[in-house]
N, C-alpha and C positions, 0 to 999 in steps of 0.2 A: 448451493450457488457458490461458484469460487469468488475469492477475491483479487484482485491485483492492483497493482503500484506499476502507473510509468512515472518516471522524475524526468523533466527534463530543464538542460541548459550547459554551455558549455563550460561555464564556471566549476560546474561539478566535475566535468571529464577532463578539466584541465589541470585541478587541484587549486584553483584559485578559493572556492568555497567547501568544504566539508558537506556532504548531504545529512541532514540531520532527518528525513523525512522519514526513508526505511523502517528505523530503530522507532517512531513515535508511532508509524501507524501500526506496526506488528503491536503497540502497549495501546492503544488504542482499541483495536478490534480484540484482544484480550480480555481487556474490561467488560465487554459486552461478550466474550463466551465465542469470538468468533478468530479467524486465523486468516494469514497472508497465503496465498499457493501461489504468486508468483510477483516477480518485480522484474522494472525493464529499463536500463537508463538509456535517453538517448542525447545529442548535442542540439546544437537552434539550427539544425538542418531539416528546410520545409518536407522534402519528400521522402528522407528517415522517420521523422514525425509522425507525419501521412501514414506511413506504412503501419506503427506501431499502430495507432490510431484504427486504422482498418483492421486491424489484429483483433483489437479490443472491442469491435461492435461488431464483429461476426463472431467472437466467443460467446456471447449471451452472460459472461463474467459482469460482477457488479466490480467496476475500478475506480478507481481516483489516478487522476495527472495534475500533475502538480508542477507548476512551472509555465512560464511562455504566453499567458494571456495578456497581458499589456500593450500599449499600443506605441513600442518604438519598433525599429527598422528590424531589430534581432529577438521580436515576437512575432511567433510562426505559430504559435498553437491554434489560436481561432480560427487561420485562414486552413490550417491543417484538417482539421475537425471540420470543415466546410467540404473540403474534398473529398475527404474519406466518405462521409453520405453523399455525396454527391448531390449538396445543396447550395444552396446562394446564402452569401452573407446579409444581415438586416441590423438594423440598430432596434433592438428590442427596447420596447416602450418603458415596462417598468425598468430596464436597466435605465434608462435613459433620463428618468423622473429621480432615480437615487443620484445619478452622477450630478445631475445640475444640484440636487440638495448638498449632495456633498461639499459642490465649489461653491455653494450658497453660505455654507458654514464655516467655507476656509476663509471668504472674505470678509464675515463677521469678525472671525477672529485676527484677521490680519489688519481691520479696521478700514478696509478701502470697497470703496462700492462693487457694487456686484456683476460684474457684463458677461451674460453670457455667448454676447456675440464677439468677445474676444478673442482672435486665434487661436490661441492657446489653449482656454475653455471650449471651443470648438474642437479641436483635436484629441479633447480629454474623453468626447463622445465613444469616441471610437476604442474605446475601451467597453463599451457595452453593443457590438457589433457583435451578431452572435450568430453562428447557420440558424438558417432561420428553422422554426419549431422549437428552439431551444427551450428550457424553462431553469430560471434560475437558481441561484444559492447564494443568502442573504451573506453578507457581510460585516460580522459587528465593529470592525477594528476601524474602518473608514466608507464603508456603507458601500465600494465598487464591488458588483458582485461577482459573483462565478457563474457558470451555466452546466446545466443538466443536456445532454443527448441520450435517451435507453437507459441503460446503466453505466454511462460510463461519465463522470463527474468531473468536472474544470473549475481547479480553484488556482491562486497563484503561489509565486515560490516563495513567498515571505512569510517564517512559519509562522508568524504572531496571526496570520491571518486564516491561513491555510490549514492549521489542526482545530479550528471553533469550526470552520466549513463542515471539514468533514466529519467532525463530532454529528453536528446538524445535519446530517445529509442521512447517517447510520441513523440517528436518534428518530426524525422525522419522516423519514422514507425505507426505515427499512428494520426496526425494532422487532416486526414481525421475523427476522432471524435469529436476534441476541440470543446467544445460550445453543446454536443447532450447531457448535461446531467446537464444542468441550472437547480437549483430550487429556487422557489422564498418562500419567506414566509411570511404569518399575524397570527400573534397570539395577544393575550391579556392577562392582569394579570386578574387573578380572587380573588377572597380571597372570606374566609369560607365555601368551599367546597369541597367536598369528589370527590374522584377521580370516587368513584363505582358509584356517583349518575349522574356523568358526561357520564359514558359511553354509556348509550344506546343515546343520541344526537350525540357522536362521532359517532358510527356505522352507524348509519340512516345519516350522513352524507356521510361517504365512498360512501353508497350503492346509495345515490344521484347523488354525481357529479365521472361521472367517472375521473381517473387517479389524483385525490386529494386524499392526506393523511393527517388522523389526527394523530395530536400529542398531548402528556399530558406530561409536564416538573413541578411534584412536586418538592416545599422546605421547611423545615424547619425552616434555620435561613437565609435567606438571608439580607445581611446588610440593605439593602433597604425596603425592600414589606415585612421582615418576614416572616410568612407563607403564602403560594399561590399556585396558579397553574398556570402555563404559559400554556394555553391552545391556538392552532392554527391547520392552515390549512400548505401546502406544493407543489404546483405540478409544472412543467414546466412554466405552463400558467394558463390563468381563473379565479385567487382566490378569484376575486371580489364579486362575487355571492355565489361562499361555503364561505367566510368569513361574509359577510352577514346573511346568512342564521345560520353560529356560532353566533351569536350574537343576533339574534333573539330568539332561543333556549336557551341560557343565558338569556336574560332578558323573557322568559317564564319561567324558574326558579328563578329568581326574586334573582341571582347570583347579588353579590357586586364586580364591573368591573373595573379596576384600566387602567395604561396605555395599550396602542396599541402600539405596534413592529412588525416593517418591516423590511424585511431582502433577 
């Protein structure tokens, strides 16, 4: 099952905000043995969204989107994720029963009575408006939750909130993967060599050992090796034999071979 990452918000594509999401869910699904194959940023534009959105529930991919659930004028995700299935929006009951707890407990702590018929607590609903069939994802940071469609998961952009989610979502609905998507790696530094001259050896490897992949990681200036090429192999299992077999085909090219990394 793949995985993906949409982020969205314009704060990101503007450079008002750094994405910090990327980098945590790739160290996230690591930990559990599992890997990113695809990410997608988009801005708080409804029918961009939509479309990403309809991407992601005709892939059969298990995703997280992160960002745009809230309920001001430049959250677009819920009403997005409505279109995309082509559902109606609803105020989902247990959402609805954690948001009044939630304003129940802000007003304790704020020490003023509690109205839920308040405007404002009224409008706060609408944060748990969700297509309807939805089914949630708790919240531990302030109890507003996220909501589940298929496999494709809605949590919000504040990561304090947004990485226990999706912890919770892998851990609780999908454990039965952790560990299907190890990969192991050997590679080697190469130096004075062209990538172009390297590739027909990578190909004829592929086409050798099934379900290993090659890789080619050029640099320029690296503080260490300078220019080079990290050249390796990648798969579940096996690598001993295709990584051999890389290294045999390097030194038929009569390639100048620096350290071996495992990984």
């Amino acid at each position: 099952m793949n995985i993906g990452l949409i982020i969205i918000g314009d704060e990101i594509l503007s450079g008002k905000r750094q994405d910090k999401h990327l980098p945590k869910v790739i160290e996230l699904l690591a930990a559990r043995g599992l890997a990113l194959k695809w990410a997608r940023y988009a801005g708080d534009d409804r029918a961009l969204i939509t479309q990403a959105l309809q991407h992601a529930l005709a892939s059969g991919d298990l995703v997280f989107s992160c960002g745009g659930i809230g309920a001001t004028p430049d959250d677009h995700t819920r009403q997005s994720a409505a279109a995309a299935l082509g559902v109606p929006l609803a105020l989902h009951p247990q959402a609805r029963e954690l948001i009044i707890e939630r304003m129940r407990d802000v007003a304790a702590e704020q020490g003023v009575p509690f109205e839920p018929e308040r405007a404002d607590n009224v409008h706060r609903l609408n944060m748990g408006v969700f297509p309807e069939g939805a089914t949630i994802i708790p919240n531990p940071y302030n109890k507003i939750p996220g909501f589940c469609v298929g496999h494709v998961h809605f949590v919000p952009g504040f990561p304090v909130m947004a990485w226990p989610m999706i912890e919770w979502v892998l851990d609780q609905r999908y454990a039965h993967l952790h560990g299907g998507q190890v990969q192991h790696e050997r590679s080697v530094i190469v130096f004075g060599a062209m990538e172009a001259a390297l590739t027909p050896l990578m190909e004829e490897l592929e086409q050798r050992f099934a379900g290993v992949k090659v890789f080619s990681l050029p640099s320029v200036d690296h503080p260490t090796y300078g220019r080079h090429i990290e050249l390796g192999v990648k798969a579940a299992s096996g690598l001993d034999e295709a990584f051999a077999a890389l290294k045999a085909g390097l030194a038929a090219l009569s390639a100048e071979l620096g350290p071996e990394l495992v990984r």
